[in-house]
C-alpha atoms as an extended CHARMM CRD file, in Angstrom:
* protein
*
        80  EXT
         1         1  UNK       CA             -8.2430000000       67.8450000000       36.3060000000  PROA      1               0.0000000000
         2         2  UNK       CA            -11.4060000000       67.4440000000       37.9010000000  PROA      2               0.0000000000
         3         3  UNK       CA            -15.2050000000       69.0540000000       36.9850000000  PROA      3               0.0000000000
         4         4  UNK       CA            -18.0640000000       68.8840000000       39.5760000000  PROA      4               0.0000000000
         5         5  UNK       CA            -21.6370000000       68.6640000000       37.8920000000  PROA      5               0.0000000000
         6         6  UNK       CA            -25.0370000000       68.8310000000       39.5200000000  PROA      6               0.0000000000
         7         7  UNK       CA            -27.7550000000       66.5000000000       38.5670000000  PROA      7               0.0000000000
         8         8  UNK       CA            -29.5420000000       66.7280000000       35.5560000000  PROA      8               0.0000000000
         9         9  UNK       CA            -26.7870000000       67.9800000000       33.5060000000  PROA      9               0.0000000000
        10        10  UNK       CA            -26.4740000000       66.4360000000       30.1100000000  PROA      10              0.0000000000
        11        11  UNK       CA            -22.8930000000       64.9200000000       28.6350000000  PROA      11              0.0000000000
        12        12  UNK       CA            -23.6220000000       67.9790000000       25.6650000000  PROA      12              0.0000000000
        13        13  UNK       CA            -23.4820000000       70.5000000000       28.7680000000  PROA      13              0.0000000000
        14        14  UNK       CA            -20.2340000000       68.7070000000       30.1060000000  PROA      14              0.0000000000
        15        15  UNK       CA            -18.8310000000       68.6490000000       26.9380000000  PROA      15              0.0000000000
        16        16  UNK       CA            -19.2690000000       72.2580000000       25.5940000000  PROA      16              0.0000000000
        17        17  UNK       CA            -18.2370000000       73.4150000000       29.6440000000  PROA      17              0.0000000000
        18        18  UNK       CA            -15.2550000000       71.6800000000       29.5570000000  PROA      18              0.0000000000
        19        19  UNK       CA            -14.2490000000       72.5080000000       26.1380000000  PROA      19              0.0000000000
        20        20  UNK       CA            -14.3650000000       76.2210000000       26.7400000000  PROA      20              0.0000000000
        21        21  UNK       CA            -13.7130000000       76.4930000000       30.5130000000  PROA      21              0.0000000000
        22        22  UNK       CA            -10.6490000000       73.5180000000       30.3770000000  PROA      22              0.0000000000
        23        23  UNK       CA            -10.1120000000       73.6420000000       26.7210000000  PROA      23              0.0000000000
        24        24  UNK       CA            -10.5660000000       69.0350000000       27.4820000000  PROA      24              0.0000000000
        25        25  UNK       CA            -13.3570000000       66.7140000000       26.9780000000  PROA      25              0.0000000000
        26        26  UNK       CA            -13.7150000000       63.5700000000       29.2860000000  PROA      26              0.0000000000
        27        27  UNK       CA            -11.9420000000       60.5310000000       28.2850000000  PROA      27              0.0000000000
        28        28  UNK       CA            -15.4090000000       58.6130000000       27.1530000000  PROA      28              0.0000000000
        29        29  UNK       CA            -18.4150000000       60.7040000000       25.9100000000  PROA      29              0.0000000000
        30        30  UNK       CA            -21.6920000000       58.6490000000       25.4920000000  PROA      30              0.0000000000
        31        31  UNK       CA            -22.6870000000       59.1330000000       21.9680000000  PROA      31              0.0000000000
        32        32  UNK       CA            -26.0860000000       60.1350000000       22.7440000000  PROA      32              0.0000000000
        33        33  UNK       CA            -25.3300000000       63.8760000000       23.8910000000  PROA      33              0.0000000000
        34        34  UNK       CA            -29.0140000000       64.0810000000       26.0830000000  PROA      34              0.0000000000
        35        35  UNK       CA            -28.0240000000       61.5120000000       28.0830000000  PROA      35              0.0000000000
        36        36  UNK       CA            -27.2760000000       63.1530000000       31.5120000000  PROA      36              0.0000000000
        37        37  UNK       CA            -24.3960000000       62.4030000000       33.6100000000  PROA      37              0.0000000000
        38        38  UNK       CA            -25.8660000000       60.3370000000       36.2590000000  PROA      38              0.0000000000
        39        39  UNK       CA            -27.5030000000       58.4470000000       33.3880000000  PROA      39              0.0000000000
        40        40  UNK       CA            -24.0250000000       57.4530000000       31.9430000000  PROA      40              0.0000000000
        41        41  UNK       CA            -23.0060000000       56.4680000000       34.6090000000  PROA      41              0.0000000000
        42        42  UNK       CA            -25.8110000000       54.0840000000       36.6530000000  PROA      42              0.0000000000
        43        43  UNK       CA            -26.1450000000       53.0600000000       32.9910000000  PROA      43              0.0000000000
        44        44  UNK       CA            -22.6640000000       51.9940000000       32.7250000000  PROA      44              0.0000000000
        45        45  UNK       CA            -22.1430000000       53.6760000000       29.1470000000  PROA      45              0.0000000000
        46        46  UNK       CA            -20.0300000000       51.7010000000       26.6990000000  PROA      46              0.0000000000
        47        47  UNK       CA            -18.5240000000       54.4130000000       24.0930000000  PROA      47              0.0000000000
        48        48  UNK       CA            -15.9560000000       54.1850000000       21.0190000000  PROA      48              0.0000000000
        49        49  UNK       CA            -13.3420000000       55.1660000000       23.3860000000  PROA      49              0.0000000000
        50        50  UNK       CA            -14.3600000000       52.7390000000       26.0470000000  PROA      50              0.0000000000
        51        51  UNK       CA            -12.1020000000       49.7860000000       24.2210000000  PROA      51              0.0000000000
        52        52  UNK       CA             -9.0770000000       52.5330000000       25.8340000000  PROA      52              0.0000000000
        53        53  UNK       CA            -10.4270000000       54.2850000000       28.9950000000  PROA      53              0.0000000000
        54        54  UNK       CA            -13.3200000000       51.7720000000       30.0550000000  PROA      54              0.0000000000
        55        55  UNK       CA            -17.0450000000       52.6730000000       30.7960000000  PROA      55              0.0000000000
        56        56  UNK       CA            -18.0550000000       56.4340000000       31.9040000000  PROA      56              0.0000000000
        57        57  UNK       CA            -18.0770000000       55.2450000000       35.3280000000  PROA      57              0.0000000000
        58        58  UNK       CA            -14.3410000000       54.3420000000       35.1810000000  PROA      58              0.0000000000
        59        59  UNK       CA            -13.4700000000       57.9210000000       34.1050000000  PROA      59              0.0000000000
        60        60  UNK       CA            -15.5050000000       59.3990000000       37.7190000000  PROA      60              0.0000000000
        61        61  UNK       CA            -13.1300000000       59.8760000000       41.1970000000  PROA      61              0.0000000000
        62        62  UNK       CA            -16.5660000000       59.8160000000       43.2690000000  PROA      62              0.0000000000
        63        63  UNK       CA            -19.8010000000       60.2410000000       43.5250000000  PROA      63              0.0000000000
        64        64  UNK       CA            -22.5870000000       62.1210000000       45.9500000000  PROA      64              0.0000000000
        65        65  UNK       CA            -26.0110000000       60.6880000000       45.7950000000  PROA      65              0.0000000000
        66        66  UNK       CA            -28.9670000000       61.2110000000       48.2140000000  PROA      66              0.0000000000
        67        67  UNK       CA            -30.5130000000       57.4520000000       49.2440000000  PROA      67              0.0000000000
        68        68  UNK       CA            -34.1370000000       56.4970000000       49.2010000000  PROA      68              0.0000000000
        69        69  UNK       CA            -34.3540000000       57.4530000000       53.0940000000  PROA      69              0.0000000000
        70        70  UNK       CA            -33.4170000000       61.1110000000       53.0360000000  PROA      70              0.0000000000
        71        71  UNK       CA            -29.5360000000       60.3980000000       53.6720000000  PROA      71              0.0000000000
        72        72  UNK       CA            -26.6240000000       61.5510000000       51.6030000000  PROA      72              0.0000000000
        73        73  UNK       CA            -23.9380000000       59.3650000000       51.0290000000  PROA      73              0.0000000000
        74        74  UNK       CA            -20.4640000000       59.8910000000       49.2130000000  PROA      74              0.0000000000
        75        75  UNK       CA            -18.9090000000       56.7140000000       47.2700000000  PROA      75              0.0000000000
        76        76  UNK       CA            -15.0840000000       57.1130000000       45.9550000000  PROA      76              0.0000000000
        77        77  UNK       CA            -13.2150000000       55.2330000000       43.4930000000  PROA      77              0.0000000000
        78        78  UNK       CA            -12.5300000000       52.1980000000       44.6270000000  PROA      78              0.0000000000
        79        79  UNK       CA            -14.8480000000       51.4810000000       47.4890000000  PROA      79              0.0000000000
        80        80  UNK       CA            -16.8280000000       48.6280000000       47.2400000000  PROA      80              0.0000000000
């Protein structure tokens, strides 16, 4: 299964979505429920189920981000 978010949303947000939209949770939850999604993951977040399903950031197929100079990029599992 796969969930788009938009920036600013917080893991608590994902979480309680998820739940009752997909009746799931991701695989690794930060602990701290305000931290956002984009925080977990350019803060590579180490959870209690990380020791099974690695960081955050290992649990995300890709990733849209607008750079410094205006221009939007998309990065995919994988590239380097």
């Amino acid at each position: 299964r796969l969930v788009v978010c938009q920036a600013k949303v917080t893991m608590e947000e994902l979480v309680r979505y998820t739940l009752k939209f997909h009746r799931m949770i991701p695989k690794v939850v930060a602990e701290f429920r305000n931290i956002t999604v984009g925080g977990a993951i350019s803060g590579a977040a180490l959870e209690s189920t990380s020791h099974l399903y690695g960081q955050f950031m290992d649990t995300v197929s890709w990733v849209k981000a607008q750079r410094g100079d205006g221009e939007i990029v998309t990065t995919y599992k994988g590239d380097s």
